[in-house]
GUMARMI-157645 format. One line per 2 residues: their letters; for each residue x negated, y, z negated of C-alpha. Coordinates in pm, 1 decimal. Each point is the difference from the previous one (the first is absolute). Last residue first. Layout:
! GUMARMI-157645
A = X Y Z | ... .
***
This chain:
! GUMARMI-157645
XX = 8498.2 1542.6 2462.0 | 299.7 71.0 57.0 .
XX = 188.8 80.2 286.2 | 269.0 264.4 59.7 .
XX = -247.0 248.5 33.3 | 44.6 269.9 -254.6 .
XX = 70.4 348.0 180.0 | -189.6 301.6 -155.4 .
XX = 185.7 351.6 90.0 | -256.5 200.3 256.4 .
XX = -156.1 325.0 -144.8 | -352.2 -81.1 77.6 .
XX = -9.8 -310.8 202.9 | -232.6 163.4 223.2 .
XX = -253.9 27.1 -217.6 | 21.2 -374.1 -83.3 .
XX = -282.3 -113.4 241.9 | -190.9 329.1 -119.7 .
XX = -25.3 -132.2 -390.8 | -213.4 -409.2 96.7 .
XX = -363.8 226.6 9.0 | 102.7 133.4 -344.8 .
XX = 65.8 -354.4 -158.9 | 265.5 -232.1 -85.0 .
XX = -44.1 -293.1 -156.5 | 68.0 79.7 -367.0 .
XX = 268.2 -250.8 19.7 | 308.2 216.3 -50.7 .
XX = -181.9 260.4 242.7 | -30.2 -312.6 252.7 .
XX = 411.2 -130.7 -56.8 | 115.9 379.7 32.2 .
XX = -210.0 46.1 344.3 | 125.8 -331.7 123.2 .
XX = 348.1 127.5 -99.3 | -11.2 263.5 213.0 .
XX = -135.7 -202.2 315.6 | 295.3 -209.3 -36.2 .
XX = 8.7 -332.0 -69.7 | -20.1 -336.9 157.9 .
XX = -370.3 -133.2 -88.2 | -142.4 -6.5 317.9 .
XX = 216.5 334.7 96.1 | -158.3 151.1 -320.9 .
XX = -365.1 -105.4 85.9 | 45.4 128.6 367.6 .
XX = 129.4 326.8 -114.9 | -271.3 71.7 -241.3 .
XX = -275.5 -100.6 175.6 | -337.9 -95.6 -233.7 .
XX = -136.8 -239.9 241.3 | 281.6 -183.6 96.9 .
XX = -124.5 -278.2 -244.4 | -114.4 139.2 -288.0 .
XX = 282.7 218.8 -26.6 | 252.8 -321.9 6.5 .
XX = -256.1 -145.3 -228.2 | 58.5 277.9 -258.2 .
XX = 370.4 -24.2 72.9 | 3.9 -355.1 -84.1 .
XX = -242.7 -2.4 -286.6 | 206.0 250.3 -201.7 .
XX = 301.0 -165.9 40.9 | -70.2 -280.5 -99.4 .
XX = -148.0 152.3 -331.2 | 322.4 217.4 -19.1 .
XX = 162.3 -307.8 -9.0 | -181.8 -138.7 -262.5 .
XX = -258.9 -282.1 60.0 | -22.2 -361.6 -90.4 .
XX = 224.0 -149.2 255.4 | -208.5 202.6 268.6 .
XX = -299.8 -206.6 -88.1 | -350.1 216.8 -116.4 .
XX = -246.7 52.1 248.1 | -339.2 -99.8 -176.9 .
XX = 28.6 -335.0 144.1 | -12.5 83.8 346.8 .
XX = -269.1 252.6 -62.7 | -233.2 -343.6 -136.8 .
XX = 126.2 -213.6 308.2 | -64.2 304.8 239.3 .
XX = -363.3 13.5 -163.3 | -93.6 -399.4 39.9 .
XX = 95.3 -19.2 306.5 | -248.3 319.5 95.4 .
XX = -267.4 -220.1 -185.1 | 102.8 -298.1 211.9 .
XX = -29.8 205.9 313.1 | -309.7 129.7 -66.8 .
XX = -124.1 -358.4 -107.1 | 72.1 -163.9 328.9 .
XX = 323.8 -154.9 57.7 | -18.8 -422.1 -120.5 .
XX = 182.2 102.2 -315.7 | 228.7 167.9 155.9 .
XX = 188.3 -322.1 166.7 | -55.5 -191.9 323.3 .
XX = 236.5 -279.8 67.0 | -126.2 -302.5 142.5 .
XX = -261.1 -2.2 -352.7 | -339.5 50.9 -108.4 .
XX = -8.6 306.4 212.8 | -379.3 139.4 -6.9 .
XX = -74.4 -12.3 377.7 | 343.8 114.4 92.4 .
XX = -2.0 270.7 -244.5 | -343.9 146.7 64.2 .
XX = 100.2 36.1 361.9 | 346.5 181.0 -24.1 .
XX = -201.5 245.4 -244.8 | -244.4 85.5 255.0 .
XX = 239.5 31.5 252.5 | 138.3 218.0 -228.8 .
XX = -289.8 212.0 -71.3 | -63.2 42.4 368.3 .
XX = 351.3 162.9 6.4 | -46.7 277.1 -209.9 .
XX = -316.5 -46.9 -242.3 | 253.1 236.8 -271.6 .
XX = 271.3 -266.8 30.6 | 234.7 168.4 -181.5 .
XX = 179.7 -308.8 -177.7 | 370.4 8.3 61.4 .
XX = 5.1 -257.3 262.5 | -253.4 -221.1 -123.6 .
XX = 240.3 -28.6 -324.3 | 298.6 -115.2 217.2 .
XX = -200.6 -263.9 211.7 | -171.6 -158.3 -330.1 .
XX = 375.7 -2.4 -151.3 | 144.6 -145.3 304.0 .
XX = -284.8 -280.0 17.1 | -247.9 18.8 213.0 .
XX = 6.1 -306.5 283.4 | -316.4 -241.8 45.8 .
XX = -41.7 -310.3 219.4 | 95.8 216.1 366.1 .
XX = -216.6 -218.4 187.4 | -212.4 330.6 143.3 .
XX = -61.4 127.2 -376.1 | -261.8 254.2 66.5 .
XX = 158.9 186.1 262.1 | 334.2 -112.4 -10.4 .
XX = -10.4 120.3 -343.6 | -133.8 337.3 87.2 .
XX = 313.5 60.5 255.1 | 226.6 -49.5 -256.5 .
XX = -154.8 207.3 -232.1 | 3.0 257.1 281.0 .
XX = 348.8 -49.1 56.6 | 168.2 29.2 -365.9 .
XX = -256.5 299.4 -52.8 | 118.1 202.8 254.5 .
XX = 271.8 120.6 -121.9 | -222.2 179.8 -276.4 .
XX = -69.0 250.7 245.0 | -150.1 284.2 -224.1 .
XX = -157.4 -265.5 -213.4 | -194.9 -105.4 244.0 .
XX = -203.4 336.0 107.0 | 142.9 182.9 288.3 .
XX = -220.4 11.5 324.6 | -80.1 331.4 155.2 .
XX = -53.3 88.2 361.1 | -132.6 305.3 103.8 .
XX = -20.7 78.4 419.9 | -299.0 241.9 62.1 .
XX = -147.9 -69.7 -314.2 | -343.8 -101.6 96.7 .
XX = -115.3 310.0 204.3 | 218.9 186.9 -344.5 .
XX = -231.9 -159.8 -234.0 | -304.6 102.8 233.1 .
XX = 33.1 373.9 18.6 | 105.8 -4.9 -368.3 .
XX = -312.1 -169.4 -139.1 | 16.6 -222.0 -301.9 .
XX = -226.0 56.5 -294.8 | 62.6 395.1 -90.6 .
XX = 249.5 -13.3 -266.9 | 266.9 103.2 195.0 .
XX = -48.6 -199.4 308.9 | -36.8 -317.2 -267.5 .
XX = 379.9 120.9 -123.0 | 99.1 6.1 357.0 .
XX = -174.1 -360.5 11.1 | 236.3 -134.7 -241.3 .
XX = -202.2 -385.4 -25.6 | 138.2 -303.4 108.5 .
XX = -116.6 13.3 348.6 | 75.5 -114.6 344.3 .
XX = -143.9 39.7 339.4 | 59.6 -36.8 330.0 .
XX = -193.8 67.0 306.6 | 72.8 -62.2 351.8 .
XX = -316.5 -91.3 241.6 | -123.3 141.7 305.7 .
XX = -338.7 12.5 -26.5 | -291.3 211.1 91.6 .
XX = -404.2 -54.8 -106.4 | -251.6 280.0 27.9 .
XX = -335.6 -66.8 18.2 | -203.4 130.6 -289.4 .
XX = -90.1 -302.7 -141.9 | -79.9 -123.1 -377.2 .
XX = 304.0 -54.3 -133.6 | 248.5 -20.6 306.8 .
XX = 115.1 330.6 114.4 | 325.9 105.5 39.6 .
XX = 346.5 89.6 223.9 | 335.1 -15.0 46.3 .
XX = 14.1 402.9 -57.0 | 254.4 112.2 -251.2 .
XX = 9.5 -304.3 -202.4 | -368.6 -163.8 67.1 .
XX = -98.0 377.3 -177.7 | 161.6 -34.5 -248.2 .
XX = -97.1 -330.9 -62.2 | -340.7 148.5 -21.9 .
XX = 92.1 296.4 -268.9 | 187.6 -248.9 -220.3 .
XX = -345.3 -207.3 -24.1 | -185.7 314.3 -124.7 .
XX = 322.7 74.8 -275.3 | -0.1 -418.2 -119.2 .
XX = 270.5 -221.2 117.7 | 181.8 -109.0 -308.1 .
XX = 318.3 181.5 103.7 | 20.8 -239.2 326.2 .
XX = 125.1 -337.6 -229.0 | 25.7 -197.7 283.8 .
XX = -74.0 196.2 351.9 | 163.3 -233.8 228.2 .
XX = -157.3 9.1 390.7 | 224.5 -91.5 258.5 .
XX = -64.3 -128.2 408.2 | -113.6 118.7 287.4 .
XX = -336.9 43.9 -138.2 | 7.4 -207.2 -352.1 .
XX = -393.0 -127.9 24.1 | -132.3 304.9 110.2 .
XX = 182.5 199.2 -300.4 | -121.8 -330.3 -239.4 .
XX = -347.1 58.8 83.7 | -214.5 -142.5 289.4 .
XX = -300.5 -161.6 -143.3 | -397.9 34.1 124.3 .
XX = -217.4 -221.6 -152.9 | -204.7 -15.8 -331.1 .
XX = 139.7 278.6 -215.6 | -128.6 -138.1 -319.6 .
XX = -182.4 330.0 -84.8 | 163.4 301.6 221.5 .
XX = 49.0 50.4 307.3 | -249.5 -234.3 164.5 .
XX = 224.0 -220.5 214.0 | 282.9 263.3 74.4 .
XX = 305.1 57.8 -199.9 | 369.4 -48.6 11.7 .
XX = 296.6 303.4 -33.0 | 219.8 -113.0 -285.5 .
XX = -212.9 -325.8 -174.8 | -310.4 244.3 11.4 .
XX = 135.2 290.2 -155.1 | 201.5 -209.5 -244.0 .
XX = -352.1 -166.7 -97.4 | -121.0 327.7 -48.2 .
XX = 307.6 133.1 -194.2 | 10.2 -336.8 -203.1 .
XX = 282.8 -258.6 61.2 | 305.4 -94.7 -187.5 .
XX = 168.2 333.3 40.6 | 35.0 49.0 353.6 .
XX = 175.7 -312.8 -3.4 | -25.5 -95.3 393.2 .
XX = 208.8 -159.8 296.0 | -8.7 -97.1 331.3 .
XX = 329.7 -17.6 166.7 | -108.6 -155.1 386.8 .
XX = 160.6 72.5 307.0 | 281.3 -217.4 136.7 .
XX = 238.7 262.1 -300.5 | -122.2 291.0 175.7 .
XX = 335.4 80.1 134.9 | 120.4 2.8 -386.7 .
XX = 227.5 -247.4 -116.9 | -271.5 -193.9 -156.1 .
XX = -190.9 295.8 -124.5 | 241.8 180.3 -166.5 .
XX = 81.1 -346.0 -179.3 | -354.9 -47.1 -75.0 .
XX = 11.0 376.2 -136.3 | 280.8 -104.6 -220.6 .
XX = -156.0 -347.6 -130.2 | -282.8 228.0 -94.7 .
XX = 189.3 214.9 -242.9 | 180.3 -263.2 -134.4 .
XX = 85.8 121.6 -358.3 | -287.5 -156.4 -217.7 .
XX = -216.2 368.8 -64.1 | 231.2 280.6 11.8 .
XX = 159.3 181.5 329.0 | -71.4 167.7 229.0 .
XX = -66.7 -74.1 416.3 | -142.5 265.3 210.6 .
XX = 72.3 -25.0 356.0 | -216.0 72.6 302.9 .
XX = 200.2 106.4 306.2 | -52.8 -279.2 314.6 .
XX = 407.9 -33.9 65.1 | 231.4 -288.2 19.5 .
XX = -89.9 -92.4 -352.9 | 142.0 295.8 -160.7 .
XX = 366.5 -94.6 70.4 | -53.6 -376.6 -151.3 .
XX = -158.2 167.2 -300.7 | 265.7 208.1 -50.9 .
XX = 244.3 -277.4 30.6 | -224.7 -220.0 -243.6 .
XX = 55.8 294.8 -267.9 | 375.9 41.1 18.3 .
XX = 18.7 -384.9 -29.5 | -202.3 65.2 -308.0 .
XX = 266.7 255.0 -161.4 | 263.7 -201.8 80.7 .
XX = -164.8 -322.2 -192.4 | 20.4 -341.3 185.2 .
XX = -346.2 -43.5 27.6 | -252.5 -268.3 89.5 .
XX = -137.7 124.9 332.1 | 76.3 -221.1 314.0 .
XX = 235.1 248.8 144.3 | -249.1 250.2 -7.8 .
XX = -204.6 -255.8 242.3 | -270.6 -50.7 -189.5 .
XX = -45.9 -416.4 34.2 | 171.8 35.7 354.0 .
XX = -301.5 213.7 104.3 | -238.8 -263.1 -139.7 .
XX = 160.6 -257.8 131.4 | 12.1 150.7 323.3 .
XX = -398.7 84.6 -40.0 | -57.4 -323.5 -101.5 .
XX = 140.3 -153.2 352.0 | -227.4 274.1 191.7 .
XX = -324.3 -85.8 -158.5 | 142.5 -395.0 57.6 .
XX = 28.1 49.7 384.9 | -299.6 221.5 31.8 .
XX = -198.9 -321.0 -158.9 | 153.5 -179.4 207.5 .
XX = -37.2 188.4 326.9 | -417.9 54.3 -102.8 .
XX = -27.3 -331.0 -59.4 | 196.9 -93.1 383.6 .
XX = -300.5 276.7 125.9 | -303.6 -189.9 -155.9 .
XX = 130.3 -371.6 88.1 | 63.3 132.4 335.5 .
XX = -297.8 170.1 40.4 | -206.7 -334.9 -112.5 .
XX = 174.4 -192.0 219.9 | -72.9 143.2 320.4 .
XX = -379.3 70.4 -117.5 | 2.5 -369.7 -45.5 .
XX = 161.8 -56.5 350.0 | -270.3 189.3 122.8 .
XX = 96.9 268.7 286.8 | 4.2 10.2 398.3 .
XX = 188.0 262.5 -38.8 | -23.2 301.3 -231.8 .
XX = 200.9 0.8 -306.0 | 237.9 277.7 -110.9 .
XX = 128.0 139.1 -372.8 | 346.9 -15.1 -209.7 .
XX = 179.8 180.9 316.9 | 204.8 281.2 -87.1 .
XX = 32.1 231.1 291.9 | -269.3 165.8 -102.8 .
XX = -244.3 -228.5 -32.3 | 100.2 -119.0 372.9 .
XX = -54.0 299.1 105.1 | -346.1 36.4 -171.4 .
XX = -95.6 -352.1 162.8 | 114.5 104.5 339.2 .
XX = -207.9 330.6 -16.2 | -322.5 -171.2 -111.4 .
XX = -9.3 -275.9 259.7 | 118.4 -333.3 -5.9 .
XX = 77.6 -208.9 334.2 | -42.6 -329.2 -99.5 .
XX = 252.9 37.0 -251.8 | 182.8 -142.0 -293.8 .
XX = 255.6 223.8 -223.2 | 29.9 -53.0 -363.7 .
XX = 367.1 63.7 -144.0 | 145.8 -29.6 -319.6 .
XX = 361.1 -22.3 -120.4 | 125.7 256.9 -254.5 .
XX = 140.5 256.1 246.7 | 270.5 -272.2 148.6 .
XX = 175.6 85.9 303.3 | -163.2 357.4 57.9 .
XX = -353.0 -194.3 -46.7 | 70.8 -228.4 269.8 .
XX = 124.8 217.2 241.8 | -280.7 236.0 2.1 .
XX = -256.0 -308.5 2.2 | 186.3 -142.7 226.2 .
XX = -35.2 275.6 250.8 | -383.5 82.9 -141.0 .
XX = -51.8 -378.3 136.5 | 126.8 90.9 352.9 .
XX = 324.5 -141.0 133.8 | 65.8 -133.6 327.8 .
XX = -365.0 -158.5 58.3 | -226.9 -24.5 -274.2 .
XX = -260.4 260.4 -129.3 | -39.5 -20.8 -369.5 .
XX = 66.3 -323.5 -131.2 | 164.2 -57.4 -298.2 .
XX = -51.0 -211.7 -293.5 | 274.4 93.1 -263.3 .
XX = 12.2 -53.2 -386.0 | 293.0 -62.6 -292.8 .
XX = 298.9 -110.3 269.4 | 335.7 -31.1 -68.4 .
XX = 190.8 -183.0 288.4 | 283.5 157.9 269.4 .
XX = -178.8 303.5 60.7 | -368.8 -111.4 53.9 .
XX = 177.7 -275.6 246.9 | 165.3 270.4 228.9 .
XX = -357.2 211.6 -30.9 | -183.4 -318.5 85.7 .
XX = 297.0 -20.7 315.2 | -137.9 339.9 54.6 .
XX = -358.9 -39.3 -13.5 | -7.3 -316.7 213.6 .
XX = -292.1 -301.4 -93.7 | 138.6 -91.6 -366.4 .
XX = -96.0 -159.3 -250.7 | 120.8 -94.7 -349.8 .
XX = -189.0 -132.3 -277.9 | 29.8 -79.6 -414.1 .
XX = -305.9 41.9 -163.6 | -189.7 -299.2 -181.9 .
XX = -367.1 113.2 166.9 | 46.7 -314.2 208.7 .
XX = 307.6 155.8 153.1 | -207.3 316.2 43.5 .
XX = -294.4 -174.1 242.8 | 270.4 -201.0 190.5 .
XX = 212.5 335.1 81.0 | -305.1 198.0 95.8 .
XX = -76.2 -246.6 273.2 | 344.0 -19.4 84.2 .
XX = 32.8 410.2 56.1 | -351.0 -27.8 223.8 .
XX = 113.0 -236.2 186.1 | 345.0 153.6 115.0 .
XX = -188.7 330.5 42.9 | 322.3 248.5 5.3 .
XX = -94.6 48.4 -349.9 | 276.5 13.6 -306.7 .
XX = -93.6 -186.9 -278.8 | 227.1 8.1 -325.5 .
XX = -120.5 -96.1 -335.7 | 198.3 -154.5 -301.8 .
XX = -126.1 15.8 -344.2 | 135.1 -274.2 -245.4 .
X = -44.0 89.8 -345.0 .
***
């Protein structure tokens, strides 16, 4: 990477001198002995680092300084003086400048600050180029889903973001709860700040304790230095509460207390800590039900639930299945060798996924290591997903042909799945079917399918003259 350095210092000298020492350093040099035609040159090049002097004639150093860091923010500045005192040196700081060096200096002591401050720029430089990859990773737009009811969801989210309320996220075990809160996250105003995050229930109540708030050397055995927790460690930033239910009651009653005040102890001190830091958390558990039964407390479920968010299992948005598999083989099949087959693709669709959508991925994986061939058929799914193969194939074969039934067989099966599917609704199965609601009640007395809780949607038919439909069935 070529760095390029500008030197402005109404010393003519003193600018060449520090021009011949840099060049053999391998950076690239301009100098300049006017502050505003180095301004005028500052504008028209890109420039990682300037040299400025501090008291010059026309324009003072703060002056470019000023100007310098309203043209481009991200280049650095260290000011050179013979005339340093305290109060210059804090202005300067607070204009902007990187850091000051007092003339007559060491050229190593030169080089060593810039070499220190250009790390520093890079390494701010790449911090800030993850976190725009990172933001574009979970933008909601971003999110694998093409499902109404998830769109819905990410829209929410998007909405809550712009605001510092805590948000409980539901849902059961494999359906993205974490991806949502990094999505909160990323299009929150916090999103520069760090998302630190937890599983409450993969760690023991002391170690929790310890992990949450930190601990001082001594605390406890094995506490051998002082540690900031993860609340220091997300201030200004997000804290995700995985799996929050598991917390135990005497841990509840301290994050409580973080909630309403911004405030704890670490382990072992009594000096009060405070934070600013969001909190979300998620859980697959009913915590009204834990309320109930004593193991959940209510003051703290509804600190958390200020703003509930609840993610739909899999096979409640089966249109998303098409994309996420797609998505999962570009994952771990970046050269696109391996395709599923339309029958592997229809059956993954109608199983239930009951792992949600880290079960799929799952699945996606397995098959593209195991696929002996281009095409990837069931038998390279893993075994739940052969066994459920294995099931529809054995119903399938139980159903008996409709050129080996009756009519009134046929007809049987039609309006029973007509009830099936509009959920037991009279007037929707007969309009499916073409017939009249009338003759729907006829055709499920005839088949001993009509029941007590079916008699008030023909109440009001009482008395009316029955109409055949001019279809058939």
């Amino acid at each position: 990477m070529n760095i390029s350095i500008l030197i402005i210092d109404d010393e003519a000298k003193m600018g060449k001198a520090l021009r011949h020492v840099l060049l053999r350093e391998g950076y690239n040099v301009d100098i300049c002995d006017n502050p505003q035609k180095g301004l005028e040159i500052f504008e028209a090049s890109t420039y990682h680092l300037v040299l400025c002097d501090l008291r010059m004639p026309g324009l003072s150093g703060l002056e470019v300084l000023d100007r310098v860091k309203t043209l481009r923010p991200e280049t650095q500045v260290i000011m050179m003086t013979a005339y340093a005192t305290a109060e210059t040196a804090v202005d300067a700081m607070k204009k902007g400048a990187y850091d000051y060096i007092i003339k007559p200096f060491a050229m190593d002591e030169l080089k060593i600050l810039i070499q220190r401050c250009l790390k520093e720029q890079l390494l701010e430089s790449e911090n800030e180029r993850l976190k725009d990859q990172l933001q574009e990773k979970f933008h909601p737009a971003n999110v694998v889903s093409s499902s109404k009811i998830m769109d819905h969801l990410l829209r929410q989210a998007q909405k809550v973001a712009a605001s510092s309320a805590t948000v409980l996220i539901t849902g059961e075990s494999g359906t993205g709860k974490e991806l949502l809160a990094s999505v909160i996250h990323a299009a929150s105003p916090r999103a520069a700040r760090p998302l630190v995050t937890i599983n409450c229930g993969a760690v023991s109540e002391t170690l929790l304790e310890s992990e949450l708030f930190g601990h001082k050397r001594g605390a406890f055995t094995g506490a051998v230095e002082n540690r900031a927790g993860l609340f220091e460690t997300a201030d200004g930033g997000t804290l995700f509460l995985d799996e929050v239910g598991e917390v135990s009651p005497a841990m509840q009653v301290k994050l409580l207390r973080v909630l309403q005040s911004g405030e704890f102890q670490r382990v072992g001190e009594s000096n009060p800590i405070k934070v600013d830091v969001r909190v979300l958390s998620a859980t697959n558990r009913d915590l009204q039900q834990m309320i109930n039964d004593g193991l959940f407390r209510a003051d703290l479920y509804y600190r958390l639930n200020v703003v509930p968010l609840s993610i739909p299992p899999l096979r409640e948005r089966r249109e998303d299945i098409p994309d996420l598999i797609e998505h999962f083989l570009k994952r771990y099949d970046p050269d696109r060798r391996h395709l599923f087959k339309p029958a592997t693709l229809r059956l993954m669709q109608e199983y239930d996924w009951p792992g949600n959508v880290r079960e799929l991925e799952n699945a996606v994986e397995h098959a593209v290591v195991l696929a002996d061939e281009d095409e990837i058929g069931i038998e390279a799914l893993p075994m739940a997903l052969r066994t459920f193969a294995g099931q529809v194939d054995e119903a399938a074969q139980q159903i008996p042909r409709l050129e080996d039934m009756t009519l009134e067989e046929a007809e049987r099966i039609m309006i029973r799945a007509a009830m099936e599917r509009t959920n037991n609704n009279m007037t929707r199965a007969a309009q499916e079917l073409g017939i009249t609601r009338r003759t729907m009640g006829y055709r499920l007395k005839k088949y001993g399918l009509y029941t007590k809780a079916l008699s008030d949607q023909m109440q009001d038919l009482e008395g009316e003259e029955e109409e055949e439909s001019c279809h058939t069935l």
